[in-house]
N, C-alpha and C positions, 0 to 999 in steps of 0.2 A: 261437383257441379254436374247436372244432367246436361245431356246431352244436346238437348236443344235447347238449353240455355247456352251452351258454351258455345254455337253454332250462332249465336244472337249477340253474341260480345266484341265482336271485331268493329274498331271503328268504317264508318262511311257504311254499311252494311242499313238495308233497311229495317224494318220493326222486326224485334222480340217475339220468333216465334212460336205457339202452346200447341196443344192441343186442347180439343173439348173438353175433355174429362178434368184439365187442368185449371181451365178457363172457371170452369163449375166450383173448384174450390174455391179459388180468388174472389167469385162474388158470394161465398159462402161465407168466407172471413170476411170480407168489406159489411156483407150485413150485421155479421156477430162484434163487430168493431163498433157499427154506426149506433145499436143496439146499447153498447156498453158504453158509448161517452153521450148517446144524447143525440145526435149528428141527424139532422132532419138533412136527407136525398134527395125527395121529390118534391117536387110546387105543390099544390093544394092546387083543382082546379081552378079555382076564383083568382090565382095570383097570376097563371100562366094566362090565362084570357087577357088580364088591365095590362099585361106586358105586351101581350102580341097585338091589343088594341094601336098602342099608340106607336105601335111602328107603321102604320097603313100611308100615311103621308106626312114623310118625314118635312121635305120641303117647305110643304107651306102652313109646317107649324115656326118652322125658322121664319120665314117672311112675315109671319104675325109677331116676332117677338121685335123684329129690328127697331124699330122704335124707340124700345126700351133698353137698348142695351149699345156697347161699344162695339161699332161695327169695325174688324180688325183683318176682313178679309183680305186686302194688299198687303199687310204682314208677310214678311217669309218665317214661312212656318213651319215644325217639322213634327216626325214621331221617328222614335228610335227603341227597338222590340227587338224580343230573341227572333226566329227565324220560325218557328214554330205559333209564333202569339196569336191569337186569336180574336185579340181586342184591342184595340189603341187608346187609351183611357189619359194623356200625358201626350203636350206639346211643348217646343219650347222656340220661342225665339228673342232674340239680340240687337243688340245697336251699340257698338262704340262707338262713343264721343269724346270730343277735347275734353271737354269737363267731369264725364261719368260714363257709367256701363249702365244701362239700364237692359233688362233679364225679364223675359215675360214667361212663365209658366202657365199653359194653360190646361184644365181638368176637366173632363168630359162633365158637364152639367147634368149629373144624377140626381140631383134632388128636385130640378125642374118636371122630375115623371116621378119620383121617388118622395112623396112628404107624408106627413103623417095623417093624410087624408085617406092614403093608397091601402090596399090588401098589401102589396109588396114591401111598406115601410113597417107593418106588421110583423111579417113574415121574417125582415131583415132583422131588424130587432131578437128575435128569438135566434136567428143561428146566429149572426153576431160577427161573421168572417165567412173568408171561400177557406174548404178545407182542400189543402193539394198531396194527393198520393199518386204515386209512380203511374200513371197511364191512365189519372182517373181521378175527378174533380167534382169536390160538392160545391155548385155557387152559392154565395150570400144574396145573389139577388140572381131575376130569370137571365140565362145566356143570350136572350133575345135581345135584352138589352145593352149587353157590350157587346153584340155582335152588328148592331145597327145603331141605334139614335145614341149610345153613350160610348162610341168608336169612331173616334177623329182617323176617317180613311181620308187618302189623299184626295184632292179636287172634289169636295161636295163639303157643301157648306155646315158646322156643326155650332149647336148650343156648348158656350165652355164658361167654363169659371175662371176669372186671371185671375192673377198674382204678380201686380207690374209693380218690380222692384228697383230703384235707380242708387247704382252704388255707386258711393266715394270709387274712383279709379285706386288711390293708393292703399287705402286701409281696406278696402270693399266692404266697406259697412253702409247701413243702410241709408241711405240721406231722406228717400219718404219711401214710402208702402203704400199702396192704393190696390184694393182689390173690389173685383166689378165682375159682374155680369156682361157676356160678350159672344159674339160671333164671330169663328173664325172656317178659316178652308185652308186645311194643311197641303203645302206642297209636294212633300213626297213622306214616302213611309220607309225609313232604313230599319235596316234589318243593324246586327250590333259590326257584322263585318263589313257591310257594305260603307259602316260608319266608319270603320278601321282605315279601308280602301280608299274613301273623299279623302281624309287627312294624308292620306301617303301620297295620292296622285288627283290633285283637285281637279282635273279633265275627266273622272271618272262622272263630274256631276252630270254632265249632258246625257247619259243612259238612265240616269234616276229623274228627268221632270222632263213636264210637257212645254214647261212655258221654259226659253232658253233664257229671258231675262234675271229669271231667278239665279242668284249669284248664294247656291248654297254653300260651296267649297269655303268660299270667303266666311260665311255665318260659322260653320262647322269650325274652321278653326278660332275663330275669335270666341268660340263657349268654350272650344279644350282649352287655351291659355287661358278664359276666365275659371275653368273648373280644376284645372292643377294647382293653380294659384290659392283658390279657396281650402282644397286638399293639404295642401302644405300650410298651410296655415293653423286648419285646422289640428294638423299632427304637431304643430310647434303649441298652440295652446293646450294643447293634453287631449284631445280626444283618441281614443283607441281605435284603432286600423288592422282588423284583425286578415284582412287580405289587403297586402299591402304591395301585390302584383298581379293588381286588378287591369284591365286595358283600356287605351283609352274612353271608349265608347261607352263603357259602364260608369266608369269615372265622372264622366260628363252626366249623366242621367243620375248616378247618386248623389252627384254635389248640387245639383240644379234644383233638386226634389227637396235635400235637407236643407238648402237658402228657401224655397218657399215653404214650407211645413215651418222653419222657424218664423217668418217673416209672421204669417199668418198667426201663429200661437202670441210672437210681440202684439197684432194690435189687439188679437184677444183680451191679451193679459192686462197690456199696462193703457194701450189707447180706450178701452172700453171697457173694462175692468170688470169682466164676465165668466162666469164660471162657464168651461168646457170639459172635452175627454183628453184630458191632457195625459202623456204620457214620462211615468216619471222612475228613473230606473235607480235605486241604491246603491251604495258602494261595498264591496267587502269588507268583514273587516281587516286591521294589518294584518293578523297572524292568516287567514285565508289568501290574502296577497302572498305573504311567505310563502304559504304552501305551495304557491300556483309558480312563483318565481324559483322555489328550490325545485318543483320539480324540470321545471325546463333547463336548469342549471344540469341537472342532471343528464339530459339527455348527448347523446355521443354528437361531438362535433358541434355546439351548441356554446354559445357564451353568453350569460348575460352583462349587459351592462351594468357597472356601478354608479355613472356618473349623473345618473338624473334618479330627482328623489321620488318623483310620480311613478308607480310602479306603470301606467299606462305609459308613459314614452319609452319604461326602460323594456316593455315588451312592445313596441310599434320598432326600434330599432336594433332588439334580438332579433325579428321577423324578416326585417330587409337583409340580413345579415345570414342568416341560416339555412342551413342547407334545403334543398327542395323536400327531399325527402321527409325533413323532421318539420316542416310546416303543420300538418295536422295534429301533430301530438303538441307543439305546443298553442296551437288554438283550441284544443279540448283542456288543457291544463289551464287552460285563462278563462271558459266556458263553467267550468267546473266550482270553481267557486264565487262565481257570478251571480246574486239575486237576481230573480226573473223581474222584468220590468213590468210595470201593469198600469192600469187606466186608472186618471185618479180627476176629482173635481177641483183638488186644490195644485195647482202645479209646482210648488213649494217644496223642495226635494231636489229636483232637479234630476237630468238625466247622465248620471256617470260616465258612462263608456264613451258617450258624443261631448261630455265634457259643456255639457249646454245647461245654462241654469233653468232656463225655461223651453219645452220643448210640446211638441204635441204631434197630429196627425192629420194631415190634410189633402195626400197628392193620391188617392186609392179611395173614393168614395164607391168603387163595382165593388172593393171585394174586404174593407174592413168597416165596422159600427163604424167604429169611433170618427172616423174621415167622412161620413155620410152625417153623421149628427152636426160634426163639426162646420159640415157647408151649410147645415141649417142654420145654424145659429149667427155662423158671419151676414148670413145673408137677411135674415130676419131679427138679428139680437133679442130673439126667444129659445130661452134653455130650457128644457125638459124638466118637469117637475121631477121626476125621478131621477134624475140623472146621476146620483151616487149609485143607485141601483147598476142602472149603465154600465157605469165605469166596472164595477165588479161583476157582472154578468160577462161584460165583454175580456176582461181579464181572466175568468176562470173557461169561457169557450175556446180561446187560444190557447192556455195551456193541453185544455182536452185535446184540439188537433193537432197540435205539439205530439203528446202523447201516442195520438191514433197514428200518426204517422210511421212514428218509430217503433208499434208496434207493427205494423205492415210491412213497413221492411224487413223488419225482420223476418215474417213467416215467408216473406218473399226470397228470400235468403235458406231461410229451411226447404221451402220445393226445389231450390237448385236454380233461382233466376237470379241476377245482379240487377240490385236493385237502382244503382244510376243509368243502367245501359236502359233499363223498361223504361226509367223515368224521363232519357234523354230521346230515346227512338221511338217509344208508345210499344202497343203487341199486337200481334196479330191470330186471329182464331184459324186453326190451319187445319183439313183433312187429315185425322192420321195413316192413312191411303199415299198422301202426298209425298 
């Protein structure tokens, strides 16, 4: 490792510092990469214009819509983001009752600036996804707009898409599904620790909001006890839990996300019986399970279990069970002989690893197709004449930044940087004088 990489790898330490001469190759490879998978970088001037257009007055494009839509501002609302995030695109909030839980997810209303009227619904179409490498991001759509009108910031009013679910208390299944058009005004923005912090000492809420009424400590825990609940549930029906000492905070945002993404793909499927971008993942076959379960069998200090026949719980409870160390080898050994999942018009297959018969995408209309086609469709039940096209367009662009990724890494790895420390810290261009 060079030297001013290894100067860049200590935690708490700020960005990854290069120098010039270094910095020069990095975007010499990022071009010879974007070049070789396809990877369109820049807007087209016509798309960055209709983006920066309709950020000019946010507000009283919201005051023309209230009319039309579920006004949910008194809601307590939230968002929960790495610490770094740059866009808030995902709300959630709660209500237990005697009778049910009903779970409101709300998604920054992309397709309200975003349809197929736009240059940018164009545009998005062809990349297909945001590509993410270490310190450096291609958007699916212009950053203007997750950075204002399709970024639920705390206290100012935002265009969202719900997803108002009301669940049996006991079984938490669905009892109805209603999804709408809405406004809401999130009350604070947590970061993933700050979320950690509420749940450990709920007095922490009065430095996170303006208004003192807001009882978030209380909201925050009643979605961890709804989101572990669903978690374990989850792992008891066979879905695969490939970190399986995730924290709370994350927990909460991936269970909340996969109840509305299924919710959403249900009334697709069976209440309106519409073809979408469903996502739909295959299973290995046995002898490739063998493989994946003999090799973690193999590894030092490692047991698999014999007692369940689903090779997916007998690896969800080798995982809880295994030492820290050998976690990554046996999530590359269960990766390994994994088919890639990919977009399909028939949802019929079902999705393996979440163990879900019918599954799709819905809660990320900034930065995948499929979640951006998909809001159209719920909201208009008009499907894209091409849409098998879609699905395979958008299936072979993710594997390309699949690819592009890990090949960056690694050349990021050959000049001597650590490629989670760029990816976690960012870099910085430094004098080599300094």
């Amino acid at each position: 490792m060079s030297d001013q990489a290894e100067a860049g790898t200590a935690e708490g330490q700020g960005p990854v510092e290069i120098d010039e001469e270094l910095a020069r190759h990095l975007a010499n490879k990022r071009e010879e990469l974007f070049e070789k998978f396809d990877i369109r970088d820049d807007f087209p001037p016509a798309v960055r214009q209709e983006a920066e257009e309709l950020t000019d007055d946010v507000q009283s494009e919201v005051e023309a819509e209230l009319d039309d839509r579920q006004d949910l501002r008194e809601m307590t609302t939230w968002t929960t983001d790495p610490i770094d995030a740059q866009d808030f695109d995902d709300a959630i909030s709660i209500d237990v009752r005697d009778d049910e839980i009903v779970l409101w997810v709300h998604i920054a209303d992309v397709t309200h600036y975003v349809n197929p009227e736009t240059e940018m619904w164009s545009e998005a179409l062809k990349r297909a996804n945001t590509v993410y490498l270490p310190a450096y991001t291609i958007h699916m759509l212009p950053p203007v707009l997750a950075e204002t009108v399709c970024s639920l910031v705390p206290h100012e009013d935002r265009l969202a898409h719900t997803v108002e679910m009301h669940l049996d208390p006991e079984t938490l299944s669905y009892e109805t599904i209603d999804i709408y058009k809405s406004v809401i005004r999130s009350d604070a923005r947590l970061t993933y620790a700050q979320a950690e912090s509420l749940l450990d000492d709920p007095e922490s809420a009065d430095d996170l909001l303006e208004d003192p009424e807001v009882d978030l400590a209380t909201k925050c825990e009643q979605v961890w006890d709804l989101a572990d609940r669903l978690h374990e549930q989850r792992k008891e029906d066979g879905s695969l839990v490939l970190n399986p000492r995730r924290d709370r905070a994350h927990t909460i945002i991936e269970e909340c996300m996969l109840k509305a993404n299924k919710a959403v793909t249900h009334t697709l499927q069976w209440d309106r019986g519409l073809e979408a971008m469903y996502r739909v993942h295959p299973q290995p076959t046995p002898d490739q399970w063998n493989e994946a379960l003999q090799e973690i069998q193999d590894l030092d200090g490692v047991s698999v279990s014999a007692s369940h026949e689903d090779p997916r719980k007998a690896v969800n409870e080798t995982l809880e069970e295994a030492p820290e160390r050998q976690l990554n080898q046996i999530q590359r050994a269960v990766m390994k002989v994994m088919p890639r999942a990919k977009y399909m018009s028939d949802p019929f297959g079902g999705h393996h690893a979440l163990n879900f018969e019918i599954y799709g995408h819905f809660t990320s209309p900034i930065r995948r197709l499929s979640d951006l086609v998909n809001h159209w469709i719920v909201y208009t039940d008009e499907v894209p004449a091409d849409l098998g096209d879609l699905c395979s367009h958008a299936s072979d662009k993710q594997k390309d930044a699949e690819q592009c990724e890990r090949e960056y890494r690694q050349f990021l790895e050959e000049v001597g940087l650590d490629p989670a420390a760029v990816n976690n810290r960012g870099l910085e261009v430094v004098d080599g004088d300094d």
